[in-house]
C-alpha positions in Angstrom: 26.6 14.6 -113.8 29.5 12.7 -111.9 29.1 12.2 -108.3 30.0 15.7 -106.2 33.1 15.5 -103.5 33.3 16.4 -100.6 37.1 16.6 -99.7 38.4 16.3 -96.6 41.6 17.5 -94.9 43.4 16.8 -91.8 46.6 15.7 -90.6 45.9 14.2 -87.1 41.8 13.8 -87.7 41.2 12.6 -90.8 39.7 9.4 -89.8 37.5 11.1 -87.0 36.3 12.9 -90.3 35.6 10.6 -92.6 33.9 8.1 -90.2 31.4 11.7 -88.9 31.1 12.5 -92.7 29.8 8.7 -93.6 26.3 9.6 -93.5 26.6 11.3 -96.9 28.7 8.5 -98.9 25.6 7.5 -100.6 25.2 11.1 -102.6 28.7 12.3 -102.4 32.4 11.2 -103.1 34.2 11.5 -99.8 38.0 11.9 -100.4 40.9 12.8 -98.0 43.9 14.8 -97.9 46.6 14.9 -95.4 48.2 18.6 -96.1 47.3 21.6 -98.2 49.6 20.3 -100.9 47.9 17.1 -101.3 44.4 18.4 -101.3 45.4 20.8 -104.2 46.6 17.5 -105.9 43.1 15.9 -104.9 41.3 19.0 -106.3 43.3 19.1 -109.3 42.6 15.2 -110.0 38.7 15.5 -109.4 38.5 18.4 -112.0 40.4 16.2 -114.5 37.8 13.6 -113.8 34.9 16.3 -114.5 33.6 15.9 -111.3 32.1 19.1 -109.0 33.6 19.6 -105.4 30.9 20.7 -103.3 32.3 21.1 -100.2 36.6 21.9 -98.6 36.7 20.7 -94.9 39.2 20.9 -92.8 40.4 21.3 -89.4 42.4 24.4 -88.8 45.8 22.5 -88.0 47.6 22.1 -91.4 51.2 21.3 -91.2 52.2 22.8 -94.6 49.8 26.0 -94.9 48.1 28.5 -92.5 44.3 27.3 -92.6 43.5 30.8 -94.4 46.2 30.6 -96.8 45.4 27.3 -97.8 41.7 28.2 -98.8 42.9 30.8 -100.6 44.9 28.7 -103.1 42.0 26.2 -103.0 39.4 28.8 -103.7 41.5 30.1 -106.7 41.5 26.0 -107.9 37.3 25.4 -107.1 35.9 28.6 -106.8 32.4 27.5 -105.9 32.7 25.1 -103.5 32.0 25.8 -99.8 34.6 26.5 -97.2 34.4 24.9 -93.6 36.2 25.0 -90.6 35.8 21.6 -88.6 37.9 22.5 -85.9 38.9 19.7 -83.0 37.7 20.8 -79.6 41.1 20.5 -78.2 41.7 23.7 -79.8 38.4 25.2 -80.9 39.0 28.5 -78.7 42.3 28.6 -80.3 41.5 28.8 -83.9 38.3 30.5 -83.0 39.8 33.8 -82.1 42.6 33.5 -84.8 40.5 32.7 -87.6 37.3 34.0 -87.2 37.7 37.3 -88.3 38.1 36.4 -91.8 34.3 35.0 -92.0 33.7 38.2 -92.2 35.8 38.8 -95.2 34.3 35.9 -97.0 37.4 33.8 -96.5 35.5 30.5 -95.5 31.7 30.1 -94.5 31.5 28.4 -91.6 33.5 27.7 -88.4 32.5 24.2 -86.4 33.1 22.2 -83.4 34.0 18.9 -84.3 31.4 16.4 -83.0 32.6 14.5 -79.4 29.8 12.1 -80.2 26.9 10.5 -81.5 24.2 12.0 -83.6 25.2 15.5 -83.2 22.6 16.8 -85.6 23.2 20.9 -85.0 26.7 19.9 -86.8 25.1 18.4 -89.8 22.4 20.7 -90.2 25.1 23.5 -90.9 26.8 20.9 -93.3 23.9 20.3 -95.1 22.7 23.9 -95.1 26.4 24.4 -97.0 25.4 21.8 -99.4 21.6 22.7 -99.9 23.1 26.1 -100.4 25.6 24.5 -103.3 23.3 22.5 -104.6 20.7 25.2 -105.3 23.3 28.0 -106.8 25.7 26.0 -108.2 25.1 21.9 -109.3 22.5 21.8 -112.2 19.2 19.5 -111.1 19.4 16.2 -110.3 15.7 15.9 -111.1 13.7 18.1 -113.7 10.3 19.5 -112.9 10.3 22.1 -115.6 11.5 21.8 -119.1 11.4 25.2 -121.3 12.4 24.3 -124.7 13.7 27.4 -126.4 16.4 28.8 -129.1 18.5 31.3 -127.9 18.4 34.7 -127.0 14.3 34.8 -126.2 14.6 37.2 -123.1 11.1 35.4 -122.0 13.0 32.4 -121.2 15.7 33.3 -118.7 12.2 35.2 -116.9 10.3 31.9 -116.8 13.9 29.9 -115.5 14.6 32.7 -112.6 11.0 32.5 -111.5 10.8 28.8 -112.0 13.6 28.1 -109.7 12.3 31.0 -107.1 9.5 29.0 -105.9 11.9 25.6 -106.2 10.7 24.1 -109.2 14.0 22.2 -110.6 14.2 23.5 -114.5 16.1 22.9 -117.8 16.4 25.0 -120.3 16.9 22.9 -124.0 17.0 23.8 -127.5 14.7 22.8 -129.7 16.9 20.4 -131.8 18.3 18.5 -128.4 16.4 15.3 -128.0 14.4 16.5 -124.9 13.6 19.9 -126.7 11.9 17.1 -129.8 10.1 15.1 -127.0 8.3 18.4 -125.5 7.8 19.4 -129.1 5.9 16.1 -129.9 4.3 15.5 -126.9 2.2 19.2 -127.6 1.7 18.8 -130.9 0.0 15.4 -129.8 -2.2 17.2 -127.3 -3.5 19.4 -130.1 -1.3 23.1 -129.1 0.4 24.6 -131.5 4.1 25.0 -131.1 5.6 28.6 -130.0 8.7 29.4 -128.0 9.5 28.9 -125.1 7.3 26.0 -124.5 6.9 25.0 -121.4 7.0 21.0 -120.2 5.5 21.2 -116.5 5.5 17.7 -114.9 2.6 15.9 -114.5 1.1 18.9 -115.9 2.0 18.5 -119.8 2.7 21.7 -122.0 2.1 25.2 -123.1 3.5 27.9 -124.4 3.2 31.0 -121.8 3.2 34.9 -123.2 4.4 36.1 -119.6 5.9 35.0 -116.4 2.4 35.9 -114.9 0.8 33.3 -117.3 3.5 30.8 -115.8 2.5 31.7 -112.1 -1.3 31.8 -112.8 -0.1 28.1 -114.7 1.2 26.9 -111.4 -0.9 28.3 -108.2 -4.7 27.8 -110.0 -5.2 25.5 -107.5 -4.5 28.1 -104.5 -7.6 30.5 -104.0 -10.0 28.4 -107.1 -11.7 31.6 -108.6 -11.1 34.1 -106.3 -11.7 35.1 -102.8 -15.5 34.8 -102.3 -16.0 36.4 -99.1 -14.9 39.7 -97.2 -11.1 38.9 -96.1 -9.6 41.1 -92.9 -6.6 41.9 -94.6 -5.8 41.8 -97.7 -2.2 41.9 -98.5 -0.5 43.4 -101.9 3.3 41.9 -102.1 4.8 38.9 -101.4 8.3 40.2 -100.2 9.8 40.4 -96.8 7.5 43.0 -95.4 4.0 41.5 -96.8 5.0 37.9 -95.6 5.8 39.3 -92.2 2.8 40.6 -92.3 0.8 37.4 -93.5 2.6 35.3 -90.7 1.4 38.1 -87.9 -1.7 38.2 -88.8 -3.0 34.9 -89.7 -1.4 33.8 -85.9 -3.7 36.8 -84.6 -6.8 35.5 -86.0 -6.8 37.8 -89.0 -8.5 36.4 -92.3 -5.6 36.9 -94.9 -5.1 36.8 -98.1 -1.5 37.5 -99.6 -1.7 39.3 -103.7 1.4 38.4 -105.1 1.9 38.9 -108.9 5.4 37.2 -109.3 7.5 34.9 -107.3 7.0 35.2 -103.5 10.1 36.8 -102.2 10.3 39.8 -104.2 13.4 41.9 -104.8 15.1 39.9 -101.8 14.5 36.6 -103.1 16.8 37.1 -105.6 19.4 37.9 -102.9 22.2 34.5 -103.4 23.1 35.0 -100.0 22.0 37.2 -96.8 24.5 37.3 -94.0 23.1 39.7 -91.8 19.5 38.6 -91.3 19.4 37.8 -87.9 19.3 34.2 -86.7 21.0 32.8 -89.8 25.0 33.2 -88.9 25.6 31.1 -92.2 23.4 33.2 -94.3 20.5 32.6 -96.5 19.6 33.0 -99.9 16.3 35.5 -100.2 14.1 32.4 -102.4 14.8 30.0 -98.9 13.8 32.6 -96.8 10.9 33.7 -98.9 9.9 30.1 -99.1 10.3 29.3 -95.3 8.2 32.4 -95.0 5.3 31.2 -97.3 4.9 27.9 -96.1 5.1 29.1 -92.0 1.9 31.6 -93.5 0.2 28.8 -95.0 0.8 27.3 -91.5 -1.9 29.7 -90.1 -4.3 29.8 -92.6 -2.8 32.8 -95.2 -4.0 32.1 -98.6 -1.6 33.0 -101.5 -3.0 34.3 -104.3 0.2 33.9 -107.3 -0.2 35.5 -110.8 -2.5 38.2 -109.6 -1.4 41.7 -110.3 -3.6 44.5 -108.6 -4.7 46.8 -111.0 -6.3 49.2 -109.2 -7.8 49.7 -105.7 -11.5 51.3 -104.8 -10.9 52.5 -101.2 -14.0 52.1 -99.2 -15.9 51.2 -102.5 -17.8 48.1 -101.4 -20.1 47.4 -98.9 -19.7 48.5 -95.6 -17.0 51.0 -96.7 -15.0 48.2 -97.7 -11.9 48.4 -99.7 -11.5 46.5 -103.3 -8.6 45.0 -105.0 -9.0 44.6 -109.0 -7.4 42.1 -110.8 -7.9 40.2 -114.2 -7.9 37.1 -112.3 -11.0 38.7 -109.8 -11.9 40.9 -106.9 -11.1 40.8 -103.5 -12.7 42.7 -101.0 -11.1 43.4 -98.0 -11.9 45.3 -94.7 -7.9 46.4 -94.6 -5.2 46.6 -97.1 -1.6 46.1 -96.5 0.6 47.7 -99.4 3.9 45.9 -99.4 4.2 45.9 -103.6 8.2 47.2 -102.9 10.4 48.5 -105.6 12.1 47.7 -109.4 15.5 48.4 -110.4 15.3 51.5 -112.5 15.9 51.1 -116.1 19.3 52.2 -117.8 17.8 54.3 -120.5 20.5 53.1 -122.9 18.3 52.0 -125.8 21.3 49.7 -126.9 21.0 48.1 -123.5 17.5 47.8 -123.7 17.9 46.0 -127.0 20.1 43.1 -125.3 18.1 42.1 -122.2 18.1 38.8 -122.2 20.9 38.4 -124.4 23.4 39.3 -121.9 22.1 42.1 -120.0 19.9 41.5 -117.1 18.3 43.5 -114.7 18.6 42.0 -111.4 20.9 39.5 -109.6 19.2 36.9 -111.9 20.8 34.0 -109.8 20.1 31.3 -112.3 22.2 33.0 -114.7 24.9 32.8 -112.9 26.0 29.6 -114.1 26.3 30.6 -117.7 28.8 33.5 -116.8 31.8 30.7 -116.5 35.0 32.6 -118.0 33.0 35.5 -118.9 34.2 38.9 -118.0 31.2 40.5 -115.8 29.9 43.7 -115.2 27.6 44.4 -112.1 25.7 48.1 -112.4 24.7 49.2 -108.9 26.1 50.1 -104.9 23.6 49.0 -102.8 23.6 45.5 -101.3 21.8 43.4 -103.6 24.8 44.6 -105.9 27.2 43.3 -103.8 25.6 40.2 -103.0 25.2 39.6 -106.8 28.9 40.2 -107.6 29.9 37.4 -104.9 27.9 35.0 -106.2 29.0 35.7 -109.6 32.6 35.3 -108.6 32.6 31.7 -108.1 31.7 31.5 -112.1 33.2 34.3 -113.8 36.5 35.4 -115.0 36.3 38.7 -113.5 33.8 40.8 -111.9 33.5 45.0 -112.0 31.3 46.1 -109.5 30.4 49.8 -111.4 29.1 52.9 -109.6 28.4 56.8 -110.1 29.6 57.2 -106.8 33.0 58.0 -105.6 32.8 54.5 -102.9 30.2 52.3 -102.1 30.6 53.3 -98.4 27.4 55.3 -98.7 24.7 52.5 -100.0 26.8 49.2 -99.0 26.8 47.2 -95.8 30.8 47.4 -94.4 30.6 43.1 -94.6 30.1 43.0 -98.0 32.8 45.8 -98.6 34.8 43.6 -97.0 34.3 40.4 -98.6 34.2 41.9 -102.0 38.0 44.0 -101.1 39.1 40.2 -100.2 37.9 38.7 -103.4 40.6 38.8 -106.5 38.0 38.1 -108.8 35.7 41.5 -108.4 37.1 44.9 -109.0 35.1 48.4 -108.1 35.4 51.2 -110.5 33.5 54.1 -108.9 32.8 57.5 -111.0 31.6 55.1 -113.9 28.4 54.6 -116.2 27.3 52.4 -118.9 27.3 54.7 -122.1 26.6 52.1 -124.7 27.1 48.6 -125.5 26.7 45.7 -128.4 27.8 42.9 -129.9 27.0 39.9 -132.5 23.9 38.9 -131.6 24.4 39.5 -127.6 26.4 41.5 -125.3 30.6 41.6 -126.2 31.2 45.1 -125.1 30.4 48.2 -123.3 31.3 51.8 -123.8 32.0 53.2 -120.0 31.9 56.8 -119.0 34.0 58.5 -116.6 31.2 60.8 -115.1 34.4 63.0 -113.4 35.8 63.9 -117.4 33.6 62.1 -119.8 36.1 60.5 -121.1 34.4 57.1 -122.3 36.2 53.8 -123.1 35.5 50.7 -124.5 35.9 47.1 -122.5 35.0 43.6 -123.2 31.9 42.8 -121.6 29.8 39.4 -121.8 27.3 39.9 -119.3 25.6 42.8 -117.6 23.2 43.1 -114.5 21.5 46.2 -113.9 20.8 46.6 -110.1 20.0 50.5 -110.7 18.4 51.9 -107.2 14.9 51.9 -106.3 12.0 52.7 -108.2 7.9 52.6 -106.3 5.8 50.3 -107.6 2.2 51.8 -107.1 0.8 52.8 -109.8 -2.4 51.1 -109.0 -2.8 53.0 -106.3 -5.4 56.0 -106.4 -4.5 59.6 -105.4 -6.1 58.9 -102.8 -2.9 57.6 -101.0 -0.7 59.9 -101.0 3.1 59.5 -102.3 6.3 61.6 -102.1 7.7 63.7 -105.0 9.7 60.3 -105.6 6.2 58.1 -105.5 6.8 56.2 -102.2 3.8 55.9 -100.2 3.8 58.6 -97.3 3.2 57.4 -94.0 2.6 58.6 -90.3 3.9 61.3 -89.6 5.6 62.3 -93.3 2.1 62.5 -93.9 1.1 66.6 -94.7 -0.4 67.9 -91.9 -3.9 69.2 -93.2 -4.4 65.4 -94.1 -4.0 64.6 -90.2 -7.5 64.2 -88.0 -7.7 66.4 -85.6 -4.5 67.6 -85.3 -2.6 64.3 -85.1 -1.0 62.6 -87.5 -1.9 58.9 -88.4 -0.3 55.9 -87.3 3.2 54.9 -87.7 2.4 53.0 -90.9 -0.8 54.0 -92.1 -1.1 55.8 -94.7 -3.5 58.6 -96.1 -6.7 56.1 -96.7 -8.4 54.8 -93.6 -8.3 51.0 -93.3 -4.7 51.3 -95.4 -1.7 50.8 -94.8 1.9 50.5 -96.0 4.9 48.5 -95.2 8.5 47.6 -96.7 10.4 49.2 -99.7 7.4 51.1 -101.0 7.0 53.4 -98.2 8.5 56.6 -98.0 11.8 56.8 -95.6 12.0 53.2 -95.6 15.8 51.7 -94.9 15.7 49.2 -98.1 16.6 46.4 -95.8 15.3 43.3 -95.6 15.1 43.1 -91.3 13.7 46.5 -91.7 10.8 45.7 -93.9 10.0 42.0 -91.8 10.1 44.5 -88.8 7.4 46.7 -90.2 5.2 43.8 -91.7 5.2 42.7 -88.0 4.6 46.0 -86.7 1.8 46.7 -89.0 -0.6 44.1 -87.8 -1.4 45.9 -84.2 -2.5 48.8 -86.2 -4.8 47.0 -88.1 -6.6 45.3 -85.4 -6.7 48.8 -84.2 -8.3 49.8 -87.1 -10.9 46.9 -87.2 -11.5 46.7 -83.5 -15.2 47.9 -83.2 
């Protein structure tokens, strides 16, 4: 991969600039431009030398373009390269108020203060949180920790790459002809394994050939909780998203003995988010696998013990000793004085057994953010209105030819956040078509078209299609769970006071998050009247943990 630029542009600054942007001349090709024409030349000239642009800097004070205007034309040359204001202090304020309202359309990502001095490191920790962000959705890896060696079209690989480069774990996906592809092939057949696809060249770690993503995870964390959990834990956790890490940091700091069940990648449905903007205390945004991940490791901090690759099969309330509750998995028991249930929800499937046919070939069911690459030039079709729909078609812009954001719905008003609406109206890559569904779809080998149906006439028309991601509501995932706890007619864990009343005690109803079972509780996306927001579901992993010390005070 040629060296990434970082380009530069300023009429009266472009010195200060390039002497502030030094530090990162060892990684990146700085270049400089002194107008909005000549940076579109400079763009123009590194794509015909096949190098990426990772970042466009400037500093508000064009003499050729308005600063908006001039992004514009440069995000329609490079669309995924990040946008930054660098503004000069002299006029800061200024361009401030003019220019800041289109962050919220998406027009550029961050506004800054140009540095008056030395070591200003809150500057460069937004720059390189633009690049850390650009180098984890867009470059490929510099390094490779995972090789999966696979021919096309096995759905079971583009699984293993998503959760692969969830928990950061660099990956490459080769055929088994390439010359990397031979050298995993040999180096298993030398260990004694028998070859299968996709095989799967850990480093350090050698190969295998995995059945599941679970089998990949179990592969990875073995060395994180041994054989299991030998002694009673305090609280035993079910879900690694948002909620149930919230709840892992709050109570390992409050002296609780946790333990966090987590049969996928740590993040859940939000860590396949490419970008949240409206988590509070990240004005840039942040992608849901850093956040997940900043999350894990401040748990680990305090103790929480992860256990990856183990899905909880079914739970025995108040089955062990001492009334103690028990989680069953085939990886072992853990028994646990409290249980948090923060398992969250799927997307619901289609139920278009031509679509079914094609995942992995095309059609994917989530935001799937390491496919997002492969969409360059492709004409993309995002099913779904809620955010992580949204957020998916953004990303997917700076790839694809074109992106249709389809919904049942009349608007996306109702189920999207008025930011995203925004950014997506100001984007001239995505297009909504509302009263819509998938009806059918095909093609040679892999997706090439969809059959669309109007849901207001029925009329149903044929487009060219060469990727699909299904982001189709919310469906409970609980199934382990006994009757017990009781659910709503939809299956979402009732709480509080949703609970029926002749399950109260006394005439009151249970805590705010409690459910049905004493000693269990529920938090997040799975519980009944939840808000399906990520702050929301942190907020009640927090708010969980008084209620079991409550619970487990003598």
């Amino acid at each position: 991969m040629s060296t990434p630029v970082i380009l530069l542009v300023s009429a009266k600054h472009a010195d200060s600039l390039l002497d502030e942007f030094g530090r990162y001349a060892r990684d990146y090709d700085l270049r400089v431009a002194g107008s909005s024409a000549e940076a579109i030349e400079t763009i123009l000239a590194v794509k015909a030398e096949g190098a990426p642009i990772a970042l466009l800097v400037h500093d508000g004070d064009l003499p050729d373009s308005h600063p908006l205007l001039a992004f514009h034309h440069w995000r329609a040359k490079v669309p995924t390269a990040r946008r930054i204001i660098v503004a000069h202090w002299d006029r800061f304020l200024e361009l401030g108020n003019e220019l800041r309202p289109g962050l919220a359309k998406g027009k550029y990502d961050a506004h800054l203060l140009m540095p008056r001095g030395v070591r200003d490191e809150e500057f460069h920790a937004a720059i390189t949180e633009m690049l850390s962000d650009w180098g984890q959705s867009v470059a490929p890896p510099v390094i490779e920790t995972v090789r999966i060696v696979a021919p096309p079209g096995l759905p079971l690989t583009s699984e293993i790459r998503e959760f692969t480069e969830r928990i950061g774990m660099p990956t490459r996906v080769v055929r088994p002809d390439d010359e990397a592809g031979k050298e995993a092939i040999a180096e298993h057949e030398a260990s004694g394994g028998t070859v299968g696809f996709p095989l799967v060249r850990v480093d350090t770690r050698g190969t295998y050939v995995p059945s599941s993503v679970r089998e990949v995870a179990t592969h990875f964390y073995t060395h994180i909780g041994g054989d299991g959990i030998t002694e009673v834990v305090d609280l035993a956790i079910v879900g690694a998203g948002p909620a149930g890490l919230a709840a892992a940091v709050y109570g390992a700091s409050e002296g609780l003995n946790t333990v966090v069940l987590e049969a996928g990648a740590v993040g859940g449905q939000a860590g396949t988010s490419s970008m949240i903007r409206n988590y509070l205390g990240f004005p840039r945004g942040i992608s849901g696998m850093r956040l997940a991940q900043r999350a894990r490791g401040q748990a680990i901090r305090f103790g929480v013990r992860f256990l990856i690759g183990w899905e909880v099969t079914k739970l025995e309330t108040g089955a062990g000793t001492e009334g103690h509750h028990l989680l069953h998995t085939d990886s072992g028991t853990v028994t646990a004085r409290s249980v948090v249930v923060s398992t969250g929800v799927a997307y619901r499937k289609l139920g278009v057994e031509s679509i079914e046919a094609l995942v992995g070939l095309g059609v994917t069911y989530g935001s799937a953010m390491s496919a997002a690459r492969e969409t360059e030039n492709a004409d993309v079709v995002v099913v779904g209105g809620g955010n992580s729909a949204g957020q998916a078609a953004i990303h997917l812009a700076r790839f694809a030819r074109s992106v249709t954001i389809m919904v049942r719905r009349t608007s996306l008003e109702e189920t999207m956040s008025a930011y995203l609406i925004n950014e997506i109206a100001y984007n001239p890559r995505i297009t909504v078509q509302t009263c819509a569904e998938v009806a059918d779809g095909g093609g040679e080998g892999r997706l090439d078209w969809l059959d669309v149906r109007d849901t207001t006439s029925g009329e149903v028309t044929r487009r060219e299609a060469q990727a699909l991601f299904l982001l189709l509501g919310a469906a409970p995932h609980c199934d382990w769970l006994p009757d017990s706890v009781a659910r709503d007619d939809h299956g979402f864990v009732l709480t509080g006071r949703d609970i029926p009343a002749e399950c109260w005690t006394d005439g009151l109803p249970p805590l705010n998050l409690a459910t049905t079972v004493p000693g269990v509780f529920a938090a997040g996306d799975i519980r009944s009247g939840s808000m399906k927001r990520v702050a929301s579901a942190s907020g009640e992993g927090a708010s969980v943990v008084p209620m079991v010390h409550s619970y487990l005070a003598p």
